[in-house]
N, C-alpha and C positions, 0 to 999 in steps of 0.2 A: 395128256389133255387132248379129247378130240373136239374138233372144231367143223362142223358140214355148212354145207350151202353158201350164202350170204353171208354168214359169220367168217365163213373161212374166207372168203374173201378180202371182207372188211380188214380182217388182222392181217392179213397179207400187205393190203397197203398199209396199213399202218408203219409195218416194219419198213418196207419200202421207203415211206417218207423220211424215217429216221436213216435209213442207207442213202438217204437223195443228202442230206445232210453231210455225212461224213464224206460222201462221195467229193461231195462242190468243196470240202474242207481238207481234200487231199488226205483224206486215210482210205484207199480204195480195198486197202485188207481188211479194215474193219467191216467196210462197206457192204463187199462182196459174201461176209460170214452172215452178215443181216439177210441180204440177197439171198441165200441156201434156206436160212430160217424162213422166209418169205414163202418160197418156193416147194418149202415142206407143208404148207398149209394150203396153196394154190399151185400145182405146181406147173400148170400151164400158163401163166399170169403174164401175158405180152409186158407187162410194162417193166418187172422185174429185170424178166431175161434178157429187155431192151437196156434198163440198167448195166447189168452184167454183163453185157455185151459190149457197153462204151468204155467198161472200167477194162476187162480185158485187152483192148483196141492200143491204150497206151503201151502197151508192153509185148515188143516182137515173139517173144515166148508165144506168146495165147492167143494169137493171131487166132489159132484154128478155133480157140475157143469160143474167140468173139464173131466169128462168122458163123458158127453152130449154135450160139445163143438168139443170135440177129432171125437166121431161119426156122427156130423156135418159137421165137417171138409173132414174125409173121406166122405162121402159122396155126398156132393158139389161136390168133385173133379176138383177143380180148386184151382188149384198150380200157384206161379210163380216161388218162388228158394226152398222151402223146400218139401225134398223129401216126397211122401207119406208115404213110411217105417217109418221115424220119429214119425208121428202119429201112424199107427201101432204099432209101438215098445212101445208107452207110455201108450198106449191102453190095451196091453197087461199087464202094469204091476200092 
């Protein structure tokens, strides 16, 4: 299935919102496989890889991960509700 523009967008968050879910419901594996699928249809998608960056975050493993998702994120620079700062501020610490 190919997906352009807009549409690929839209479906990106869709899947997103469903990985925002399992995220806050503590399956961050599930989460993060949403996250890929996400990302396969947007794959610059700041909000995503701002997801995938805080699921990483818990886990000293993927530290590197999550700070290479974070400068991803900003950098895409495509937002829908989460503010840049956020990234920023996680960035920073």
């Amino acid at each position: 299935v190919i997906v352009r523009g807009g549409c690929a967008r839209a479906h990106a968050a869709l899947i997103l919102r469903q990985a925002e879910r399992l995220a806050s419901g503590g399956d961050g594996e599930r989460a993060l496989a949403l996250l890929e699928r996400s990302l396969e249809f947007y794959p610059r998608f700041s909000e995503s890889l701002y997801l995938q960056a805080l699921i990483y975050q818990e886990s000293q493993d993927t530290l590197y991960r999550a700070r290479s998702a974070l400068e991803q994120a900003l950098e895409s620079n495509r937002w829908l509700s989460t503010p840049p700062q956020a990234a920023e501020s996680e960035l920073a610490r």
